[in-house]
N, C-alpha and C positions, 0 to 999 in steps of 0.2 A: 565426470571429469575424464576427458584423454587422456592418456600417455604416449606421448612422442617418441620414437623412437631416435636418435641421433643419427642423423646420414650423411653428412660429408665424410667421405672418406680424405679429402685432406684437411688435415689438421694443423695445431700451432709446433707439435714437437719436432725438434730437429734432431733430441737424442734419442728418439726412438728406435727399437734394434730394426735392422735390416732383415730381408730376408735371406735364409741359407739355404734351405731344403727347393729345388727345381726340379721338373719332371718334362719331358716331352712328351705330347702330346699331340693330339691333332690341333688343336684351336692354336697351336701356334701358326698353323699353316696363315698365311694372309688374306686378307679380305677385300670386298671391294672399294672401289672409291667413294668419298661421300660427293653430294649432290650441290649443287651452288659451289661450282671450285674449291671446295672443301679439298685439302692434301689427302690424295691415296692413303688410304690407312695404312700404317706402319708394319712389316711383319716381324714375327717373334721366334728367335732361337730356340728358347725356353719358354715354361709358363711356370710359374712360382705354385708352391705349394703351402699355404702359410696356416698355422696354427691359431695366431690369437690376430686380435682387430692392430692390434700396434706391430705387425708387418703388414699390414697393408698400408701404414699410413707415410713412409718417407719415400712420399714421390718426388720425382727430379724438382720439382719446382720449390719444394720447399727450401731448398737450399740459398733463397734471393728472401726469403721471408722472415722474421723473429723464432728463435725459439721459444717455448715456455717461460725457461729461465728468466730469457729478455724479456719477454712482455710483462712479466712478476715485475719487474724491475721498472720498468717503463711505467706501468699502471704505480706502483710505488711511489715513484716521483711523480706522476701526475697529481696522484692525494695528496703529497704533503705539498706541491706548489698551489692546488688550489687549496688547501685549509691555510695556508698564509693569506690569501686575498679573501677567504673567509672571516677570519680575522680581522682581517681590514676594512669589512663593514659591519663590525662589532658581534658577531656569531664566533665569538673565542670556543663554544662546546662543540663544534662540527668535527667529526672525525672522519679519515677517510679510513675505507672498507678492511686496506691490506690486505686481497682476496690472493691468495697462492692458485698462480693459472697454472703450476706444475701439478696440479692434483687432476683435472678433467681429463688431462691427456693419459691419465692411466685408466683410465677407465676401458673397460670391455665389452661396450655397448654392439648391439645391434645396428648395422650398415644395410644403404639402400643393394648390396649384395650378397646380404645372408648375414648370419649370429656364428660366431665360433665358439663361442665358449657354456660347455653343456653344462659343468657344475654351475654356472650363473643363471643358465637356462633355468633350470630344475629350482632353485629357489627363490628366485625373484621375478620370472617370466621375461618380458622385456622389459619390464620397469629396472631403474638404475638401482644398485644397492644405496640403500639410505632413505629411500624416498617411494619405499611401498606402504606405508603407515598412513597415507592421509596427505593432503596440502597443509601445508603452514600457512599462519596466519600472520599476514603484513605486520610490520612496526608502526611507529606513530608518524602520526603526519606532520612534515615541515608548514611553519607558517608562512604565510605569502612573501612577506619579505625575504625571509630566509631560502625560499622555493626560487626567489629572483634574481638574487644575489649569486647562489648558485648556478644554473639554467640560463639566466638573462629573458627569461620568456614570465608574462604576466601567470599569476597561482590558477590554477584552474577553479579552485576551491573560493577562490574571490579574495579580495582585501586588497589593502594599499600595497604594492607592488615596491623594491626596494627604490634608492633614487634614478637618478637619470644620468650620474657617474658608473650605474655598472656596465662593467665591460660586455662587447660584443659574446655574445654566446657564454654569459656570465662568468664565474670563476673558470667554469672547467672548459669554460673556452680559451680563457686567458691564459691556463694551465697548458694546454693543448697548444697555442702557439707558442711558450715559452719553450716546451721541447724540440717543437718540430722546426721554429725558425724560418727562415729562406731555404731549407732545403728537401721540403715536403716536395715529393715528389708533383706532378701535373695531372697524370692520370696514375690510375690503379690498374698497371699489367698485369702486375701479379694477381690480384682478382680474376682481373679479364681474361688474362690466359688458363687462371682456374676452373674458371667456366666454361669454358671453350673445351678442354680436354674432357670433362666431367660428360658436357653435353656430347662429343664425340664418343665418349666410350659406351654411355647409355645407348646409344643409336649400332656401335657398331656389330661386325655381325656374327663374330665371332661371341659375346656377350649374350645378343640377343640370342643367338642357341642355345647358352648354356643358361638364362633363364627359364626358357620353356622348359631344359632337361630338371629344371630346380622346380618350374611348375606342374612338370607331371609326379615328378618323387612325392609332392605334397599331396596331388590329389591320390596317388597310392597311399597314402597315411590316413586320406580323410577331410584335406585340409583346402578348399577350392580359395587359392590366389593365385596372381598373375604373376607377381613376382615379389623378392623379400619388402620394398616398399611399400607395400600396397598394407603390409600389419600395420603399419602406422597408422591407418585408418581406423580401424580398429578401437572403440572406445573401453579398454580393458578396465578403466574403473580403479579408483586410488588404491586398490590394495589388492592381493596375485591372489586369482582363480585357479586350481587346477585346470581348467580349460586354457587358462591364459599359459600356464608350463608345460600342459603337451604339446600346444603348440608351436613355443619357443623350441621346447628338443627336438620338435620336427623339421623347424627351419633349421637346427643344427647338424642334423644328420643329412638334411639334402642337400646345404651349403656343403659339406666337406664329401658328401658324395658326386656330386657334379663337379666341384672345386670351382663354384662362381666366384666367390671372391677373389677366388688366385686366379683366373682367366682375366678377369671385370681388373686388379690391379696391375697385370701383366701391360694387358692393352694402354691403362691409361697410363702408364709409364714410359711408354713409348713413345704416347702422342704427345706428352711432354718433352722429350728427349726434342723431337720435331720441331716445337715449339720454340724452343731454346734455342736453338741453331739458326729459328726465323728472327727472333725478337732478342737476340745478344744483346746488345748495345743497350735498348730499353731496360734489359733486365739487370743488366750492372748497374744503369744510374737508377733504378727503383732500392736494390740492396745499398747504394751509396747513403742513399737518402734515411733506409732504416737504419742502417750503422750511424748515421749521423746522431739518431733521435736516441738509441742506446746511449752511445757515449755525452750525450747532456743530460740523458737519465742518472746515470753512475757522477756525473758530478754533482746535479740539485740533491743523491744522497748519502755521495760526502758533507758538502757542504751542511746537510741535516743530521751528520754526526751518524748516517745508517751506512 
């Protein structure tokens, strides 16, 4: 069994704390341009100094995107709109999940720019708290009908499939348009431009300096990687090795001794900043269209008494 490390460094929180602590340095100095018309890379005042993974994660863009809060909320109303259309084709026992999406965002995982956090280091390695004991073993299986009514897609498991009145993309399709409406945005900027910065900042050059500085600290430890993504490869095995925790403390101590993270979040903050100034107009009617799908989430859970 793998374990994955978690690597987007943007995430769903929008209250996460900001950074305070900045330093100058060299890697603020500016870099060169990227290649296929790519915008000059951006150059930098400051470079941020951050402590835990939740200052790396409120980049400019998140500010067009859902909170945690909201998506709790959203996914909320999504389960109870489709457990009514559940209902509706006689699966009255279907319950939806009620998954609190404000819990993942605390978390202090390892990023594809280093691990900050040493006491998590030391006793869990890179594996998440909670989930070094073993894989869990799946729940019971829906039956076809019920799998179709759901999904809208035939059971894979086989059997009679439910009728020929269920909705496109089944309940939680039906779910999924009653939130979003006519105002579902057309394309996903907000993605697109997420990737766009993510993939500029891996490539730029200031970064890529200060992973090579993070991959020689390693190999003075012992440790031969290219850079902090590259442990995700890594098949540590369901439950933490000491090899799998010197490890982690080592990506710990060379993260905050290079300060990849704080260079690696500084840059792509910038390129977002960039971004934003290119793609305004897109990026108000993307937040229109989220704000819209909140506010019909907050009423399907009035009207459910939540």
């Amino acid at each position: 069994m793998r374990s994955h490390r978690r690597t987007a460094l943007v995430v769903t929180a929008a209250g996460l704390a900001l950074l305070t602590g900045c330093s100058s340095d060299k890697s603020a100095a500016p870099a060169a341009g990227g290649s296929g018309g790519q915008a000059a890379a951006p150059a930098l005042t400051a470079t941020p100094t951050p402590t835990t993974v939740a200052d790396t994660q409120q980049l400019p863009l998140r500010a067009f995107a859902a909170s945690p809060q909201e998506l709790t909320g959203i996914a909320r109303a999504q389960g109870l709109l489709t457990q009514d259309c559940m209902k509706r084709f006689g699966f009255a026992s279907w319950q939806p999940s009620n998954a609190d999406l404000t819990k993942a965002a605390k978390d202090d995982m390892p990023t594809p720019y280093g691990f900050l956090n040493e006491a998590q280091a030391a006793q869990y390695g890179f594996h998440a708290p909670g989930t070094a004991g073993g894989a869990k073993t799946g729940g019971s299986t829906m039956n076809p009908a019920e799998f179709t009514a759901l999904s809208g897609l035939k059971s894979p498991s086989g059997g009679e499939p439910a009728g020929g009145n269920t909705p496109p993309g089944g309940c939680t399709g039906e779910a999924d348009r009653k939130l979003k409406g006519d105002k579902a945005p057309g394309t996903d900027v907000y993605g697109d431009l997420t990737g766009q910065s993510m993939n500029r900042t891996k490539s730029d050059a200031r970064v890529v300096a200060a992973t090579a500085e993070w991959a020689s600290c390693m190999k003075q430890k012992g440790y031969a990687y290219s850079n902090p993504e590259s442990l995700s490869t890594e098949s540590w095995g369901p439950t933490v090795t000491q090899r799998e925790i010197d490890t982690a403390k080592a990506d710990v101590a060379c993260t905050k001794q290079t300060n990849l993270s704080g260079i690696a979040f500084g840059v792509q903050s910038a390129i977002q900043k960039q971004l934003i100034e290119q793609h305004d107009n897109e990026l108000k009617a993307y937040r229109a269209a989220v704000q819209s799908q909140i506010d019909q989430a907050a009423t399907v859970l009035r009207e459910h008494g939540q």
